[in-house]
N, C-alpha and C positions, 0 to 999 in steps of 0.2 A: 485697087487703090482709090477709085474715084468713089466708092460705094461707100468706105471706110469715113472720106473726108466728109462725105454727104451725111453719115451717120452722126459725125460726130458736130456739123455746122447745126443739124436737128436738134440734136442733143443741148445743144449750146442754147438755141432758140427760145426750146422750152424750155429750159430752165431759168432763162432771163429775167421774166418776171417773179419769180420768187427771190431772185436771188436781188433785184431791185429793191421789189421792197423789202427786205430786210435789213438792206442797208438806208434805207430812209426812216428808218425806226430810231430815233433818238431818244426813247426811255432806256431805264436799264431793265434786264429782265425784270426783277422782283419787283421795282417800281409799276413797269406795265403792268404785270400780275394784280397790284393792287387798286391800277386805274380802271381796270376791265372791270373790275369785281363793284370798287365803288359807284363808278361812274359808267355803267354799261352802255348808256346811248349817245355818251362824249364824240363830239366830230374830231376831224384829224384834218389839221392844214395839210398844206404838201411841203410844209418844209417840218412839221413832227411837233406840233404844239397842239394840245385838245383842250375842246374848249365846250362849253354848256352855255346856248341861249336861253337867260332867264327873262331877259326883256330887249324886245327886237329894238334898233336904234331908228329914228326916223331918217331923210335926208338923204345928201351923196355921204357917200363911203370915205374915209377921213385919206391924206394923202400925205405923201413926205414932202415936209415942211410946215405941216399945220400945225400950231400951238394951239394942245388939247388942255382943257381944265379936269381932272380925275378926282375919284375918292376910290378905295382901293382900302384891301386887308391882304397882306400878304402873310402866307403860313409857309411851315414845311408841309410835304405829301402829306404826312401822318396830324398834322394841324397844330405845331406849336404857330403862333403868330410871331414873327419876328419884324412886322411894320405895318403900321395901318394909318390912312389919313382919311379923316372922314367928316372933317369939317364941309360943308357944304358950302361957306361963305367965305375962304381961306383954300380951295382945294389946290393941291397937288399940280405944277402945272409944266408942259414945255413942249419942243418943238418935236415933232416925229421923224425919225431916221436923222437927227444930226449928233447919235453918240449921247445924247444925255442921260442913256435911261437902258438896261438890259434888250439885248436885242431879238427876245423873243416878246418884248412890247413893242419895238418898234414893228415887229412884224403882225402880230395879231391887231393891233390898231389900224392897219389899214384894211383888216376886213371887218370892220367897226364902224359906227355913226354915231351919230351923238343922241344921247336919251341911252344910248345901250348896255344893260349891265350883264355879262358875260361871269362867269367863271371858267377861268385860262390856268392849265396846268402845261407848264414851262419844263422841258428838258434842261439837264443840269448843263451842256452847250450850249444852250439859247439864254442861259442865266447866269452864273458864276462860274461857272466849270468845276477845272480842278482845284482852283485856288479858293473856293468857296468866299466867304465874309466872314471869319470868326469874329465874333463868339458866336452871333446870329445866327450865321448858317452854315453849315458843314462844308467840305469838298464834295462836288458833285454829290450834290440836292438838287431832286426834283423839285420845283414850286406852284404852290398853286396860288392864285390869285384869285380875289372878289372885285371885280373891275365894273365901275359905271365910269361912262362915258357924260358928264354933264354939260358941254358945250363945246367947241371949236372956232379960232379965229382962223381963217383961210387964207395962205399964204396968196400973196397975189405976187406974178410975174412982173 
């Protein structure tokens, strides 16, 4: 009996890790298919957002609370644009993590600095989900975004 439970505690063990991360994978399959394929050397947060350094940010790393100034293009996976703000003199603007904004922005901007422009492909849970944004955007859409970072006021305590 003791051999059996041993076996099967082992059993458990390793399989842990896979079965971990599978559940930390928030694309859907055919999305991920298409992300590996386009974007093969894409990072991966730990909470399931991939993202591409096109330009490192200088600075500390931005924090909840800070009101960021952005310009951004947001597409579907397959690249229709459904919003983009790209005035540099008028950009895009609010506080991080207080609900203003999808919450796979509030999460990728904090491993973000200012000067930094990223491209961030967003699980359709970290974005709209199932109720998507008609007409713009479907039910669970992947998103990707073209994210610069152009400045930060720092929330002081």
């Amino acid at each position: 009996m003791i051999s059996k439970r041993v076996f099967v505690l082992v059993g458990a063990l390793l399989a842990f890790p896979a079965l971990a991360s599978a559940q930390r994978e928030k694309l859907p399959p055919d999305d991920l298919d298409y992300v590996e394929a386009r974007w093969p050397d894409a990072k991966k947060s730990n909470t399931g957002i991939r993202y591409i350094v096109e330009t490192p940010g200088d600075g500390k790393l931005l924090h909840p609370g800070d009101k960021v100034f952005v310009t951004y293009i947001g597409s579907t996976l397959r690249g229709k644009v459904f919003d983009k703000q790209l005035d540099m003199k008028n950009p895009f603007s609010f506080r991080i993590a207080r609900d203003e904004v999808i919450e796979g922005w509030d999460q990728i901007l904090q491993l973000m600095s200012p000067g930094a422009k990223w491209i961030v492909i967003i699980p359709p849970e970290l974005a709209y989900g199932r109720r998507g944004m008609p007409p713009r955007i479907a039910p669970d859409s992947t998103l990707v975004f073209e994210l610069t970072i152009l400045r930060a006021d720092r929330e002081t305590p």
